[in-house]
C-alpha positions in Angstrom: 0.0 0.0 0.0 1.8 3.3 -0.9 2.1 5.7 1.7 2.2 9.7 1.8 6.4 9.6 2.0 6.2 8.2 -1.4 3.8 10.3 -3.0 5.7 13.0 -1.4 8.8 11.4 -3.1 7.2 10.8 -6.7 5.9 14.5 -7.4 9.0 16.1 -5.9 7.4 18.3 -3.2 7.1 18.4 0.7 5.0 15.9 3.0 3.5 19.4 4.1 2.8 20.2 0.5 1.4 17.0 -0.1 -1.1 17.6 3.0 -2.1 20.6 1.8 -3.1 19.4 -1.5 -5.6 16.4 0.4 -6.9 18.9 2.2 -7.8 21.1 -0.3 -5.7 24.3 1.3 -5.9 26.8 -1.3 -1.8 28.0 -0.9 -0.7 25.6 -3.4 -0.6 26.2 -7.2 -2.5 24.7 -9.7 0.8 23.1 -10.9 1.9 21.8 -8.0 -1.7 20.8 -7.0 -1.8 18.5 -10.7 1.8 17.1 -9.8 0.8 15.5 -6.4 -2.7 14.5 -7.8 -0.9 12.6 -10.6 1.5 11.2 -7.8 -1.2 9.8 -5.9 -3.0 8.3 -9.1 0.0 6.9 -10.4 0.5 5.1 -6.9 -3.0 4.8 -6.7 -2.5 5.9 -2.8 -6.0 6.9 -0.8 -5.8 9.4 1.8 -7.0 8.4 5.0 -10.1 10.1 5.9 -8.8 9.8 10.1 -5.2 10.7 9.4 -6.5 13.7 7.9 -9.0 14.8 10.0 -6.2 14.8 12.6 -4.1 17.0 10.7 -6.5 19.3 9.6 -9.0 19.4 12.9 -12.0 19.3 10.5 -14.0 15.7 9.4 -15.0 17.5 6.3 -18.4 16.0 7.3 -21.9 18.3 7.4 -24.7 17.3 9.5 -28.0 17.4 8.2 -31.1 17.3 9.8 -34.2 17.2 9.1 -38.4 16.3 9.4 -38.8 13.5 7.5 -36.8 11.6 4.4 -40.1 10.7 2.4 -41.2 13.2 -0.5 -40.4 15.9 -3.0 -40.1 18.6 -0.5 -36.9 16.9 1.5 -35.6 15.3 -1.4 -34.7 18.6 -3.3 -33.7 20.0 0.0 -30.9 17.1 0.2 -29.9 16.7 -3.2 -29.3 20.9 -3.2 -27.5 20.6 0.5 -25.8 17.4 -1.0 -24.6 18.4 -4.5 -23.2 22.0 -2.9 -21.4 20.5 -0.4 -20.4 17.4 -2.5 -18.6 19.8 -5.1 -16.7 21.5 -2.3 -15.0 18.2 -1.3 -17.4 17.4 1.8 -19.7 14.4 2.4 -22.9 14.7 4.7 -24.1 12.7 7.2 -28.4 13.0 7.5 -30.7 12.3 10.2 -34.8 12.9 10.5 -36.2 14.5 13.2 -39.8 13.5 12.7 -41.3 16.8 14.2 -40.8 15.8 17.4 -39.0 17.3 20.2 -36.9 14.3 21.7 -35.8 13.3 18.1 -34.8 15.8 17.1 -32.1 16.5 19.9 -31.2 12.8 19.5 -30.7 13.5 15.8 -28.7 16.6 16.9 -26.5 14.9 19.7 -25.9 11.8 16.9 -24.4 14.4 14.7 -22.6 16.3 16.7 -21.3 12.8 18.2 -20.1 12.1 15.0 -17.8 14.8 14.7 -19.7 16.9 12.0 -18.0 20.4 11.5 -21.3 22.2 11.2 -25.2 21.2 11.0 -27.6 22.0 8.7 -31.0 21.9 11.1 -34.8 21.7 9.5 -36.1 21.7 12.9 -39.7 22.6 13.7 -40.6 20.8 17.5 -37.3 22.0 19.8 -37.8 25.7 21.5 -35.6 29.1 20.2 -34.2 28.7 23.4 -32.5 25.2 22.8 -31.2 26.3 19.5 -29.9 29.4 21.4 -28.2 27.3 23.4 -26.9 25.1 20.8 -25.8 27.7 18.4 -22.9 28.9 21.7 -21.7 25.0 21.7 -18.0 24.3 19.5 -20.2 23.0 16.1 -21.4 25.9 14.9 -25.6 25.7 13.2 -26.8 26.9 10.1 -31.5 26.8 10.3 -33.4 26.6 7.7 -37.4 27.5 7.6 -36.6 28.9 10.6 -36.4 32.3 12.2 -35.2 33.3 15.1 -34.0 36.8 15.9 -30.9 36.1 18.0 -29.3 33.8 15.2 -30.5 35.6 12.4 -27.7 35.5 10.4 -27.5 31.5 10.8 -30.8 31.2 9.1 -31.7 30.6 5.8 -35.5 31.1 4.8 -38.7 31.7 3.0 -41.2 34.7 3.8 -43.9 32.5 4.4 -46.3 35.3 5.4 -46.1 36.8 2.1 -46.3 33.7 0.0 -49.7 33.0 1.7 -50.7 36.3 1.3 -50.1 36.6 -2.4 -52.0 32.7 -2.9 -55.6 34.7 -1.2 -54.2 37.5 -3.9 -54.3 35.1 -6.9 -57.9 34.3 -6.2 -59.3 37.3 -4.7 -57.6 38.8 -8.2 -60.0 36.4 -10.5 -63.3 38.1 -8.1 -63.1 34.9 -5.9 -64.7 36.1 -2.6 -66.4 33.1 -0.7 -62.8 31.5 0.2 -61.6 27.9 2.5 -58.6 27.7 3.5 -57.3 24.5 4.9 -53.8 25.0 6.9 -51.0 23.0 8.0 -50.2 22.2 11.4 -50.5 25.6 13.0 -47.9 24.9 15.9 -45.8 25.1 13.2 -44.6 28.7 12.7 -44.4 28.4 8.3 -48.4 26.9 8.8 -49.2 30.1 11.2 -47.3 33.1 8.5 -49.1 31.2 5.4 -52.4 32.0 7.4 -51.4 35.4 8.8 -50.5 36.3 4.9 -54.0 34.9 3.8 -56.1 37.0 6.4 -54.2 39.8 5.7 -54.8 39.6 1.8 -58.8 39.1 3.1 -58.2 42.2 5.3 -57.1 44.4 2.7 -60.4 43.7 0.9 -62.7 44.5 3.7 -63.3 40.5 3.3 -64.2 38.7 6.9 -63.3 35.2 7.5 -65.4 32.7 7.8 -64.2 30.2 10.7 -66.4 27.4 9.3 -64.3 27.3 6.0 -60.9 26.6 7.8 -59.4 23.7 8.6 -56.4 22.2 9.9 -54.2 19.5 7.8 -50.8 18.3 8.3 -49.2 18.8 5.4 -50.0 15.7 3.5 -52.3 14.5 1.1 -54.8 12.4 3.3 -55.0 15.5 5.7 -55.6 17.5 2.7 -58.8 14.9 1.2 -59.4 15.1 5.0 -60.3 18.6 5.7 -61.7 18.8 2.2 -64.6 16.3 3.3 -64.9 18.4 6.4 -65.4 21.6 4.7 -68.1 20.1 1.7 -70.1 18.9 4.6 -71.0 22.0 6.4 -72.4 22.7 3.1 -71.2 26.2 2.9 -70.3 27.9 -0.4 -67.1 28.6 -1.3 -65.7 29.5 -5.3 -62.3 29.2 -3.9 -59.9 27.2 -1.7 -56.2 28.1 -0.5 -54.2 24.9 0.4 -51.3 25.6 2.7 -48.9 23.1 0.3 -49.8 20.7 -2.7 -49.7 17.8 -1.0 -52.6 18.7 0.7 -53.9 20.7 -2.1 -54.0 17.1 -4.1 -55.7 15.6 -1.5 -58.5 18.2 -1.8 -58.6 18.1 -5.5 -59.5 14.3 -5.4 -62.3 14.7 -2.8 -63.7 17.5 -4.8 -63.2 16.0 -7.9 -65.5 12.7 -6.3 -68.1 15.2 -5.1 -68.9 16.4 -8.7 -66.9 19.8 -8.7 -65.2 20.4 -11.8 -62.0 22.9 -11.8 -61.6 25.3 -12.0 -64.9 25.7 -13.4 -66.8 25.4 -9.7 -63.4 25.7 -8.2 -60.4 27.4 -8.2 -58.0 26.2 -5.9 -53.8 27.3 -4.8 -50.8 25.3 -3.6 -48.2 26.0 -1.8 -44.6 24.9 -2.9 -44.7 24.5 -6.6 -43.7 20.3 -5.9 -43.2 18.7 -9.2 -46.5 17.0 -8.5 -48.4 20.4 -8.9 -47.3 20.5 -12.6 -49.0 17.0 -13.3 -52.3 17.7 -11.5 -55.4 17.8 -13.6 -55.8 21.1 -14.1 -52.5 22.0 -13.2 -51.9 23.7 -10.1 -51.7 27.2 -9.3 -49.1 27.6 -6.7 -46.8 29.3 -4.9 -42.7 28.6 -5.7 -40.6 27.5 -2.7 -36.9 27.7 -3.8 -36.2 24.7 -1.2 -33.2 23.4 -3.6 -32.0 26.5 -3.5 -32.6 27.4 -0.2 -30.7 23.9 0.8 -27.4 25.3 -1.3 -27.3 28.4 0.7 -27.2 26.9 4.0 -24.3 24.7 2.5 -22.8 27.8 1.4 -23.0 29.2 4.5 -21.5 26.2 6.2 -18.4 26.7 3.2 -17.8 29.9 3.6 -17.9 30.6 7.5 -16.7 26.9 8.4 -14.1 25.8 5.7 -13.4 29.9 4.6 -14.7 29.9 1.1 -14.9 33.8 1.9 -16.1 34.9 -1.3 -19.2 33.1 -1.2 -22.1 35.2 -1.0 -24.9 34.2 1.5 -29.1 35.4 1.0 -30.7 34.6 4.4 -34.6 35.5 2.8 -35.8 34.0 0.2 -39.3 35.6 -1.9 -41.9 33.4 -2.8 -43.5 34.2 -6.3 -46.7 33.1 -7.8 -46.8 30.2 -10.3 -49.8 30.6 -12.8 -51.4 27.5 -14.1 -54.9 26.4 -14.9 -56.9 25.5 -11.3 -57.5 29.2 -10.8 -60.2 30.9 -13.2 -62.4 34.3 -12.4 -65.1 33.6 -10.6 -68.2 32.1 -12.5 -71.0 33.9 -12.3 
């Protein structure tokens, strides 16, 4: 098995040099860089992951955790988390959290036990006051789709009030004025700004809301067929219907599809999220767009440039939601 004396021997340069080059230090030229890197593949040596985590102090590792694996939503958080730090030399080790306020500090003590330089949280159930505390602690946190004021600049998210407000806006815009709304989980704080963004949008128009048109989902599709039930049963009228992500929105859309509503010709209806699901709806689904992909790369930038120095990265803590126009939303029939 060759060793790092004779790599250091082959290309000609320093065992310090040689170090440098496996970990990536940016003081060494591109020449001498390709000289060692030939070196090693002529030899065919491997650097050993320990031996340089010793040298270096850092396990070029990035904790990730977050709610749940399952689904479109978490899978183009990874894979943006994943492919940023993944082209930056790191790997990343993921954990789920489940919503849920003892697993997610388990998650977060696994990590940290693993010797991750920095973690990458999507954290909804533990306090502001533990992630206070954990953000003092010697493995430093990047949130994301979270706010809190102390950590500010650790966290990367959406404006979630104004993303709700401008879904009421798309239908309220078509002369949509009887409106349901059926919410996520609203001890969730991205579930309580979608809804504080939809009753201001109803404010604005002098529009009260109607309590007996809300209901409260969980974010997937059965909650979403669910509350959908619920709401067709108190036999109220409503033209339009604001769904606090698509999941739940396709839940709705089947139930009101099996009730005899056609849309958006009885109904219009808005997502949240713009999934990939919401483009292969029938109609298509209105929606709002939820950089998450993007939103995962700049809390993997974030962890490269103020963990590992990549200095010239720039980092966007808020992200804008914008409104993606399809077919579920129609003016109001009269």
């Amino acid at each position: 098995m060759a060793t790092i004396y004779q790599v250091s021997e082959l290309a000609g340069v320093s065992l310090a040099t040689v170090s440098r080059v496996m970990n990536n230090n940016a003081r060494v030229s591109d020449a001498t860089r390709a000289k060692v890197v030939a070196a090693m593949d002529q030899l065919g040596y491997r650097p050993n992951s320990i031996a340089q985590s010793l040298a270096s102090n850092r396990s070029n590792s990035v904790g990730i955790l977050v709610s749940e694996l399952h689904g479109p939503f978490y899978g183009e958080m990874l894979s943006g988390i994943e492919n940023e730090c993944r082209a930056a030399g790191k790997h990343v080790i993921i954990a789920a959290g489940h919503s849920d306020v003892a697993s997610e500090k388990d998650g977060i003590e696994f990590l940290i036990s693993r010797s991750c330089d920095a973690l990458i949280l999507h954290v909804e159930a533990v306090s502001d006051d533990y992630l206070i505390q954990l953000a003092k602690g010697s493995t430093p946190i990047v949130l994301i789709n979270r706010y809190i004021p102390q950590l500010a600049d650790n966290c990367i998210r959406l404006n979630n009030e104004l993303g709700g407000y401008l879904a009421t806006c798309q239908l309220l815009q078509q002369g949509h004025t009887q409106l349901a709304y059926i919410s996520g989980p609203m001890w969730k704080s991205d579930a309580k700004d979608r809804y504080a963004g939809h009753v201001r949008a109803m404010a604005e128009q002098g529009l009260s809301i109607n309590s007996q048109l809300f209901a409260e989902g969980d974010f997937r599709d059965s909650s979403g067929s669910k509350c959908m039930q619920q709401l067709l049963a108190k036999a109220l009228p409503f033209t339009g219907l604001v769904c606090a992500n698509d999941e739940m929105a396709a839940g709705a859309m089947e139930v009101a599809r099996e009730h005899g509503l056609r849309m958006p010709q009885n109904l219009s209806i808005v997502g949240f999220d713009n999934l990939i699901l919401a483009r292969y709806l029938y109609p298509k689904l209105t929606t709002i767009d939820y950089p998450i992909g993007e939103m995962g790369r700049m809390a993997a930038r974030w962890v490269l440039k103020h963990i590992y120095q990549q200095q010239a990265l720039q980092i966007e803590n808020v992200f804008e939601p914008a409104v993606v126009c399809r077919a579920s939303v129609e003016v109001v029939p009269n």
